[in-house]
C-alpha positions as CSV (number, residue, x, y, z in Angstrom):
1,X,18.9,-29.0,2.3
2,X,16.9,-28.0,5.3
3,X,13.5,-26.3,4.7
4,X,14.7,-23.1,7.1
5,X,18.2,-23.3,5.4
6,X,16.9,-22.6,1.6
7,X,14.4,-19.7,2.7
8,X,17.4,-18.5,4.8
9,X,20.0,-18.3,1.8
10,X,17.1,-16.7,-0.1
11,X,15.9,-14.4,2.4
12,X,17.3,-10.8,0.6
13,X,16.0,-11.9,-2.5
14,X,12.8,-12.5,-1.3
15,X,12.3,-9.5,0.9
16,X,13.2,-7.8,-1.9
17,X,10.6,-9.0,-4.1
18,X,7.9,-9.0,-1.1
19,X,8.7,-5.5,-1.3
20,X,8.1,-5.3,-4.8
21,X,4.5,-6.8,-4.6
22,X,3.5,-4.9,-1.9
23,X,3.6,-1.3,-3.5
24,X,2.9,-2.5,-7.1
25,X,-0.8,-2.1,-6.5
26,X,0.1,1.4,-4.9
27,X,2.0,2.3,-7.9
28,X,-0.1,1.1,-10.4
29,X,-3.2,3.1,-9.0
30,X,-1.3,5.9,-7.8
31,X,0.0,6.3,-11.9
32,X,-4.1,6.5,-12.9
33,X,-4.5,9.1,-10.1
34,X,-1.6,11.2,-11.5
35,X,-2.9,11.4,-14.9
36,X,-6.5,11.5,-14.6
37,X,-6.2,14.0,-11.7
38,X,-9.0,15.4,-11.9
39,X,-10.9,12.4,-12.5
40,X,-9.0,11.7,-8.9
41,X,-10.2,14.6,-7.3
42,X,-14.2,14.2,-8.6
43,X,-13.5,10.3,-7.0
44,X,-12.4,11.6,-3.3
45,X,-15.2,14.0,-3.2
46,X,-18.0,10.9,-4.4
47,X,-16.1,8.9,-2.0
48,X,-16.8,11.4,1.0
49,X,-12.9,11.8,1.5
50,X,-12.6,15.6,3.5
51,X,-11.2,18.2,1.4
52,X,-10.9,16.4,-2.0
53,X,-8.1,18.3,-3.5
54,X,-5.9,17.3,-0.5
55,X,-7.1,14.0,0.0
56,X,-6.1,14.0,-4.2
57,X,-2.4,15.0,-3.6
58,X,-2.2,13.0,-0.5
59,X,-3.2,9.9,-2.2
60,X,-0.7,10.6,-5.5
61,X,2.0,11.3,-3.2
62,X,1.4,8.0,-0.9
63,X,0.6,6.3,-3.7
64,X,3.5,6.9,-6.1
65,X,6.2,8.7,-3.9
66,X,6.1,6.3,-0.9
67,X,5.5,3.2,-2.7
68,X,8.6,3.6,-4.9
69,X,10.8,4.4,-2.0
70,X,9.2,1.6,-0.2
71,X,9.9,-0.7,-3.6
72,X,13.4,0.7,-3.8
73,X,14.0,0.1,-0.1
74,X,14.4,3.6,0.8
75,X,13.6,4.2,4.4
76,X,11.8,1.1,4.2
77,X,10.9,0.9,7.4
78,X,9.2,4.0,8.6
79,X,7.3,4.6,5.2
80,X,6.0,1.1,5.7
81,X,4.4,1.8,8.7
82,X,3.0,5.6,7.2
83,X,1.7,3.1,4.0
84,X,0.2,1.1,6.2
85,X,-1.7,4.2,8.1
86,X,-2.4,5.8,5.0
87,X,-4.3,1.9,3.5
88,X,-6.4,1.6,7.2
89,X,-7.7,5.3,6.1
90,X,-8.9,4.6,2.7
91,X,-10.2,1.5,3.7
92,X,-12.4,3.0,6.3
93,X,-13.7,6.1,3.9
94,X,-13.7,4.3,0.6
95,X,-14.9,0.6,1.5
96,X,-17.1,0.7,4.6
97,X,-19.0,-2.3,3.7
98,X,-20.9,-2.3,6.6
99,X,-22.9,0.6,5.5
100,X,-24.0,-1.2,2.2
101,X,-25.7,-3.7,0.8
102,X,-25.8,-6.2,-2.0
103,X,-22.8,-6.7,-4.1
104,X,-21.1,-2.9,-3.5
105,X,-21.6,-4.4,-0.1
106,X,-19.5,-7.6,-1.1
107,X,-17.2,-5.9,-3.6
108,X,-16.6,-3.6,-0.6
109,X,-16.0,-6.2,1.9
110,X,-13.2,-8.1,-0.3
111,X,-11.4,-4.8,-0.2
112,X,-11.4,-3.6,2.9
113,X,-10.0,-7.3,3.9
114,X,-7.9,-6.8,1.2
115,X,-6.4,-3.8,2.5
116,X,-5.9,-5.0,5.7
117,X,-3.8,-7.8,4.1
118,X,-1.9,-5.5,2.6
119,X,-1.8,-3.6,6.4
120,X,0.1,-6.7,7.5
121,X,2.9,-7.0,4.9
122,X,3.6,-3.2,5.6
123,X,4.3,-4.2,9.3
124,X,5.9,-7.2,8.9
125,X,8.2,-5.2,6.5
126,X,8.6,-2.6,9.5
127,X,9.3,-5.8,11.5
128,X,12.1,-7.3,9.1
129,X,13.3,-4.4,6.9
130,X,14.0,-4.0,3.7
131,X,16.4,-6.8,3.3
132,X,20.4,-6.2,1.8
133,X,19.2,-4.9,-1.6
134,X,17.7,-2.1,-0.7
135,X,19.1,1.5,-0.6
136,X,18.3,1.2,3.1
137,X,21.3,-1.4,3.6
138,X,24.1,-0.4,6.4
């Protein structure tokens, strides 16, 4: 079997669980967020985020809302592109290493990169779409 052939006859099943790994960070963090939400809110305004209650609800809905429908393949490919809008804006207010030093200054670094990682799945997932098991499929 030809190397292009077996990722081929594989592709749903692996967009689907591409999909999967992208938002289960999202979700995971996003579920802390909705039940320590205050905790949440007290975080955004340390963090510096602009009206903290907002930035709170903003960040539970992204988090939890548009990861699952991004998981489920539910308009996969425009809420991958809001995800990916929504991760470039918490990496710039929440892990601008380039203001620090030492190891938040490292820590910091490895997340921002991280994020934009994560920034490049989203669009290659606006790219390819969700894939034939998704509630996206035609």
């Amino acid at each position: 079997m030809r190397y292009t052939t077996l990722f081929e006859d594989r592709k749903n099943e692996l967009l689907l669980v591409a999909r999967i790994l992208l938002v289960v960070l999202f979700v995971k963090f996003g579920w802390v967020k909705v039940t320590d939400f205050s905790g949440t809110v007290a975080y955004m305004a340390k963090t510096g985020a602009p009206l903290p209650m907002l930035a709170a609800i903003i960040a539970v809905v992204m988090e939890v809302a548009v990861a699952i429908a991004i998981g489920v393949g539910f308009y996969a490919r425009p809420l991958a592109i809001v995800l990916a809008i929504y991760t470039l804006g918490t990496s710039m207010i929440a892990h601008h290493y380039w203001n620090m030093t030492g190891m938040a200054e490292y820590t910091n670094m490895v997340n921002f990169y991280k994020n934009l990682s994560i920034i490049g799945g989203f669009l290659l997932l606006s790219v390819t779409g969700p894939g034939k098991y998704s509630l996206d499929r035609k």
